[in-house]
N, C-alpha and C positions, 0 to 999 in steps of 0.2 A: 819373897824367896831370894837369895843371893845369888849368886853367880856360880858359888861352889858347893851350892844346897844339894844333896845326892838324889841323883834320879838316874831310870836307868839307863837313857837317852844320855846322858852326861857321860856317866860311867863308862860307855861302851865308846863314845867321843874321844874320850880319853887314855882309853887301850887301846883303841883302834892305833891313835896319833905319838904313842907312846913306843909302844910294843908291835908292831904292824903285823897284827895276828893272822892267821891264815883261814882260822876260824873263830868265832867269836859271838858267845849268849852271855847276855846280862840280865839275869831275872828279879826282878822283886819281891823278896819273900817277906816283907814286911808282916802283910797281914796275918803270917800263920803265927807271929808270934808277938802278937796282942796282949799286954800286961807284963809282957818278960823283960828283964832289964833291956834299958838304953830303946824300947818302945816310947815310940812319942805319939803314942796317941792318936793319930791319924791311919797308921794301917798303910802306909809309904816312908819311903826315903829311908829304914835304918838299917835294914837286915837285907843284903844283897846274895847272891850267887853267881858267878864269873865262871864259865866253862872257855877255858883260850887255847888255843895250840899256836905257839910262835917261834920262829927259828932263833929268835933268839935264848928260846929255852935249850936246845943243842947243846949235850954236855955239861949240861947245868944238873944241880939235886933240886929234890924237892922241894927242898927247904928254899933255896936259889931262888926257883921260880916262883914259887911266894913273896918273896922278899921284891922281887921285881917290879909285881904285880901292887904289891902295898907300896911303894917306894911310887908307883904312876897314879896311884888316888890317895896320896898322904892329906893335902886339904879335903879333900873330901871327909877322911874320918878325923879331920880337925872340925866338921861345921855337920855334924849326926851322924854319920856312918856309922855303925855302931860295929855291926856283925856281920862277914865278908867271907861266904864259903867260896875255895878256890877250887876248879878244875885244872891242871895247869900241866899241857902234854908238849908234844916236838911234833912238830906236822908228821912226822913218821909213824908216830905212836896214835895220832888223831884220830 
């Protein structure tokens, strides 16, 4: 496994260090979608779900905070990330 193989111990390593979230779940949805593209077979690593609230979202669009959030695991979906549901609030809204 590489360095920047996605796990979701990784992932959350990396928002945390990234984005210094106030709150912060990284779950593995891998296995619910077994057979569907960018599936590798294993039932880990492809299909993530990210629920964060970070000040640095403040005054930001949705779109923003997405863009944030893929911008702090871009090698991640360079080495399988495949599919990356985002939650993405302002500690206010959390």
């Amino acid at each position: 496994m590489t360095s920047n193989a996605p796990t979701a111990e990784r992932l959350h390593q990396r928002l945390q260090m990234v984005l210094t979230p106030v709150a912060l779940e990284v779950i593995d949805e891998s296995c619910q979608h077994h057979g569907h593209a960018g599936a590798n077979g294993t039932g880990f690593g492809t299909h993530f779900r990210v629920r964060i609230a970070s000040h640095l979202f403040t005054g930001k669009s949705r779109v923003a905070r997405h863009q944030l959030v893929y911008d702090a695991l871009q090698d991640f979906l360079a080495n399988g990330l495949h599919a990356l549901a985002i939650e993405a609030d302002t500690p206010a809204s959390a």
